[in-house]
N, C-alpha and C positions, 0 to 999 in steps of 0.2 A: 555300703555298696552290696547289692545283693550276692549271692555267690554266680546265681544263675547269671549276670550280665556279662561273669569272666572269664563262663568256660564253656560259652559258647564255641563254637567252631572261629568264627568272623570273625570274635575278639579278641584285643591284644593279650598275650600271655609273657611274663616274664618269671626266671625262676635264676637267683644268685645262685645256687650248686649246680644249676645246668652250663656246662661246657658250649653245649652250641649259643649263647651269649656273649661270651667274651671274648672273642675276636675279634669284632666287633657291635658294644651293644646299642650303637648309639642312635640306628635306624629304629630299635625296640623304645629305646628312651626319648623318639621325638615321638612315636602314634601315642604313649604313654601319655604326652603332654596335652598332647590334642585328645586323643579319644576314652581317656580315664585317670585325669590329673589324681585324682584319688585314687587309687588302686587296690586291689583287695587278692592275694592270694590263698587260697584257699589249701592249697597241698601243706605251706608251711605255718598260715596263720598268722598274715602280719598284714599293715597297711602299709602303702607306700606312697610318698608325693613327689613330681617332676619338675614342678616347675620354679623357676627363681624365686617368684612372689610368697610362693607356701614352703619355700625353704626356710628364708629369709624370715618371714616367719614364724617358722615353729623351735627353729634350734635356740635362739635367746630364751624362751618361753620356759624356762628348766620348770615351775610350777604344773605345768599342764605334761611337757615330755621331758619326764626325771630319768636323768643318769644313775640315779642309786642302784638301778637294776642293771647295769652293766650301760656298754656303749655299740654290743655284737649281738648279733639278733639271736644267735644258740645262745650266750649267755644269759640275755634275757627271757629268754625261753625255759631255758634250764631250773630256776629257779632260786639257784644257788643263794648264799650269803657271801656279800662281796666285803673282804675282808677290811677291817676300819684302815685311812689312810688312803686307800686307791683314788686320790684325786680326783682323777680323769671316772671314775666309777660313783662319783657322790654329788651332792646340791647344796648349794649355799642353805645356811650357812656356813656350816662346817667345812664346805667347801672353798670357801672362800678364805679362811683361815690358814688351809696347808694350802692354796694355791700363792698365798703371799707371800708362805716363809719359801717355796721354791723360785718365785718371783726374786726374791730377795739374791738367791745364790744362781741365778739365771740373765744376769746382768747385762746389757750391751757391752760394755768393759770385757766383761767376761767370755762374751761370744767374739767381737772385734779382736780380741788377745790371741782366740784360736786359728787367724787367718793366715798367719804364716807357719803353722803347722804343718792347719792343712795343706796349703798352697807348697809346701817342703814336702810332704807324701805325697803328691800329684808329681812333682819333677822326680823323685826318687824313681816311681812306679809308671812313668808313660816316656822316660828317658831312654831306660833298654828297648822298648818298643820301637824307638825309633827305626826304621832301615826293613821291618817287618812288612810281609804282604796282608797279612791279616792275624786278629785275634778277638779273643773272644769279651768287650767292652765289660760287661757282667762279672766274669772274673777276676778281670786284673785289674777294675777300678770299683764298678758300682760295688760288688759283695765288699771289700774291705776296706774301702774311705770311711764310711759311716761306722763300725766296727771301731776303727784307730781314733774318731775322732770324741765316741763317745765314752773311750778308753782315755782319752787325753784329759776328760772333762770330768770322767769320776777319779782318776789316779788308777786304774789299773794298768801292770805291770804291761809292757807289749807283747811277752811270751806269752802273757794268760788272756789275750784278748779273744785271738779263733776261737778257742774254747766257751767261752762267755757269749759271743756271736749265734755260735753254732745252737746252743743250750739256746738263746732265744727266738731264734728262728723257728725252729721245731716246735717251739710250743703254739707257733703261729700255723704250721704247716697244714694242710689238709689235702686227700685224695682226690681228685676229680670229681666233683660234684658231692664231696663230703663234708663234712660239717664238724667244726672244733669240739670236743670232748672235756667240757670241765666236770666234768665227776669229781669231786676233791679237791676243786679249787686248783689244781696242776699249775696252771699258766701263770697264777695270778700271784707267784714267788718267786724267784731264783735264788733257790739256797747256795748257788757257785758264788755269790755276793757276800755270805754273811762272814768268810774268815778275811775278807778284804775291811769289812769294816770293823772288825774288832780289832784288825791289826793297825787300821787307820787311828783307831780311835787311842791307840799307844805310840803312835807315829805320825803326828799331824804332817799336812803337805799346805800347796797352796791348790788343792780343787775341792771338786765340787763335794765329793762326799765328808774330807773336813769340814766342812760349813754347815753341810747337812748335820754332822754330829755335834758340832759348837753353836749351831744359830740359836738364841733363844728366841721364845714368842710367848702370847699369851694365847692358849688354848679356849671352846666357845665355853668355857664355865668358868673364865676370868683367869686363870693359874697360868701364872708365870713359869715356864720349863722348856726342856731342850729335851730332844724328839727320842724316842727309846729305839735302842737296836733294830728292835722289829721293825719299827716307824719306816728308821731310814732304809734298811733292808727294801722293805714296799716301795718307797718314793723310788729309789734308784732301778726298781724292775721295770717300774714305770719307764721311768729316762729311757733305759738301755733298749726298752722292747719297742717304744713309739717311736725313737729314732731311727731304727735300724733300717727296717726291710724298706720303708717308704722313701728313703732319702735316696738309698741303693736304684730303686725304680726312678727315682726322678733324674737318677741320674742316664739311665736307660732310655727312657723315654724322650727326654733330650736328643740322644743321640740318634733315635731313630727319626725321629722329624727333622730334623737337620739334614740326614739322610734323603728324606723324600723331598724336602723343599731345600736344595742345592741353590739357588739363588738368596734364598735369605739367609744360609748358612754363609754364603762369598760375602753379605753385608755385616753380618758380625765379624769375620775375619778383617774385614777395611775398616770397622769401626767397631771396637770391643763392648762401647760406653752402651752401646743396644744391650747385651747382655742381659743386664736383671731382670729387662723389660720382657725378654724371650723367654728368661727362666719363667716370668710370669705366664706368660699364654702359654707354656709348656703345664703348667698348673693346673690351668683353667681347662684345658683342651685334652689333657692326657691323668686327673690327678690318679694320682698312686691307690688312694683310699676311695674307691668311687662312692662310697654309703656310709654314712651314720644311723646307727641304731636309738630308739630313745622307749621309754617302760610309759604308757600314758594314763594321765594317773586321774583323769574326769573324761566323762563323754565330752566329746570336742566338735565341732563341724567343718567340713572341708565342703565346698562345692556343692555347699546343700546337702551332703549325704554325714551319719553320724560316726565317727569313729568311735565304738564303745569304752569306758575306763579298764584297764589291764590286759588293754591290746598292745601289740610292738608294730613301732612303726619307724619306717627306713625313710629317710631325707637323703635320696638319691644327689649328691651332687654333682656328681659325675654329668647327670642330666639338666641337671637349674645350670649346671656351668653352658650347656649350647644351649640354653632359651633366646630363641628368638627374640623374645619380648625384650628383653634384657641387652643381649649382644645382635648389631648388624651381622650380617653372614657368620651366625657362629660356627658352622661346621667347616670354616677357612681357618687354617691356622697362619699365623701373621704377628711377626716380632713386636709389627710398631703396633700395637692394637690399641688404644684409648681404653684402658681398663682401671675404673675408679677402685672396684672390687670382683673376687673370687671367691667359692664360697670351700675351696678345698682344703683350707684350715679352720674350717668352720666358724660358727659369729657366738657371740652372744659371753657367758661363764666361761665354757670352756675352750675358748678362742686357746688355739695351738701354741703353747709355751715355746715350744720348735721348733716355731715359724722362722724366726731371726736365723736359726744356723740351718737349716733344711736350704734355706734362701743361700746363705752363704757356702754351704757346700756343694750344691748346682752352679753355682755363678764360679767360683775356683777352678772346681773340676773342670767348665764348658772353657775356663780363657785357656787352662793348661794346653786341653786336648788340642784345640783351634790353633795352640801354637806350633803344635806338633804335628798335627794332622789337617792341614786346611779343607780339602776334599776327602771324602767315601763314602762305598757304599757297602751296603748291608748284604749278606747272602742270606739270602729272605728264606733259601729250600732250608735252612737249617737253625733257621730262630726256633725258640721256644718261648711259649706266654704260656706265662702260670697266673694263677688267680686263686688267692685265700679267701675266708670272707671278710677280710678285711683290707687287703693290699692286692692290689692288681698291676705288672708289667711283665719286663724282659724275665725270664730266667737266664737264657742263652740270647748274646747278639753278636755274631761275627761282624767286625767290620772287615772290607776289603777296602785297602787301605791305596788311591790313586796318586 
């Protein structure tokens, strides 16, 4: 796409560190689909596509748009070297390799085990609430469910959880229209993890990081072995850092639509079994992660126009999620919705290993709160939305509780 067709006056411009987007982007991300299904940024240097079709698409395609350069459009910009291991940062084959042996210790069994946990931290934590005018939904559930539960799943201790939270939130965090900082690779470790697994590794349990340090496999140059410190160290920053702030928003996000459409919120209270189906279009409608990043690694074509090789290009899904094409009145959000697929765990390799408990910690938290809170409303003068570049919702959400 030429540069000149995107910075004309007339036409559409969007920019992920511009604050006036994120309120809401989603009138930018329908001209987007109509008037520059390819899009071409020029200030940061990336392409981007809108719609379901070219989503759908491009993200299984790992040959043509490789994760080995990262999955965050500074990352991939940056140039960095993404250290061996990072899963979610690599391409089959090797990819495919350590996604199995995680596959392996990321079980249904596994995830199904954690439901009365969680569902035990939801009554603990929204029981005192009860009798309250208002409070702040963000703090007292969304920040620490996901926190406790990914704490439940490595074995870390529950005194040492905030601290491990906090540690990886920050390295997500950005300023207002700012951009993540990997000089040195920072994010892409959490040393607070390594005296947990060396003490794991003398004190087996039943979670997920003994498994990680007992699983064997056979590595892609045929060698039978079980994963090094380091290894595991890497896998579990993974875990702790992709689980965290996304599940927290969905759970925000939830509540705020619920909020706004009061009548479908009274149909999940008469009928719980709606649920997952809402957690879904809460998904589709609001996801947490609205972009995937991808490094492209041959000239490609979109719409007739070329994307050049070691260009970064954004599979906005946030926007394929309201295509028209795709969904009846997508910009209606709507419990019962007929939704075969969403594309906010994305398709293809690196389909969302987290999807199972993301799903199961939305659908917990939303029967808890519903049993405790059938009606409220939000005090809208005092929300706050934050936006990373990679996690977008609540920070602050008062509910006023009727």
């Amino acid at each position: 796409m030429s540069t000149e067709q995107v910075s004309t006056e007339s036409a559409v411009y969007w920019d992920p560190y511009d604050p006036r987007f994120w309120s809401d982007p989603y009138p930018t991300y329908r001209r987007l689909r109509e008037e520059a299904p390819l899009y071409y940024n020029e200030k940061h240097d990336f392409y981007a596509v809108t719609r379901f079709a070219d989503v759908e698409r491009g993200l299984p395609d790992w040959k043509t748009f490789s994760s080995a350069r990262g999955g965050i459009l500074e990352l991939i910009k940056s140039g960095i070297e993404i250290p061996p291991g990072t899963l979610i940062f690599e391409d089959p084959t090797i990819h495919d390799v350590h996604r199995r042996l995680l596959a392996r210790v990321f079980t249904p069994r596994r995830i199904s085990a954690l439901e009365p946990k969680v569902r035990d931290f939801c009554v603990k934590t929204l029981d005192p609430l009860v009798g309250e005018k208002s409070f702040d939904l963000i703090e007292a559930v969304a920040i620490e469910m996901p926190m406790r539960v990914i704490g439940m799943l490595l074995g870390i201790p529950e005194a040492d959880q905030v601290a491990i939270r906090d540690a990886a939130d920050e390295s997500l965090r950005t300023e207002a229209g700012g951009q993540m900082d990997f000089k040195g690779g920072a994010v892409m470790s959490n040393e607070m993890f390594r005296d947990y697994i060396e003490w794991r590794a003398n004190n087996p349990s039943d979670d997920l990081m003994t498994e990680l340090l007992n699983a064997e496999f056979e590595d892609e140059d045929g060698t039978r072995r079980t994963l090094t410190h380091d290894e595991v160290l890497t896998y579990i920053t993974v875990v702790a850092g992709a689980g965290n702030e996304t599940t927290g928003r969905l759970i925000g996000w939830t509540a705020s639509l619920l909020a706004q459409n009061p009548e479908q919120r009274r149909e999940l209270v008469a009928d719980p079994s709606l649920i997952p189906g809402a957690i879904e279009e809460v998904l589709r409608y609001e996801p947490p992660g609205p972009s995937i990043a991808r490094y492209v690694t041959k000239d490609t074509e979109f719409h007739g126009q070329t994307v050049p090789e070691g260009a970064a290009m954004l599979f906005i899904v946030a926007a394929a999620n309201r295509d028209e094409n795709r969904y009846p009145d997508p910009d209606r959000f709507d419990i019962r919705r007929e939704m075969p697929q969403q594309l906010t765990f994305g398709l293809g390799p690196h389909y969302c290993l987290g999807a199972a408990l993301a799903r199961l910690e939305g659908r917990v938290a939303t029967e808890e709160i519903l049993k405790r809170f059938p009606e409220w409303d939000v005090d809208w003068d005092n929300v706050k939305l934050a936006q990373t570049s990679t996690v977008r919702g609540w920070e602050t959400l008062p509910l006023v509780v009727n």
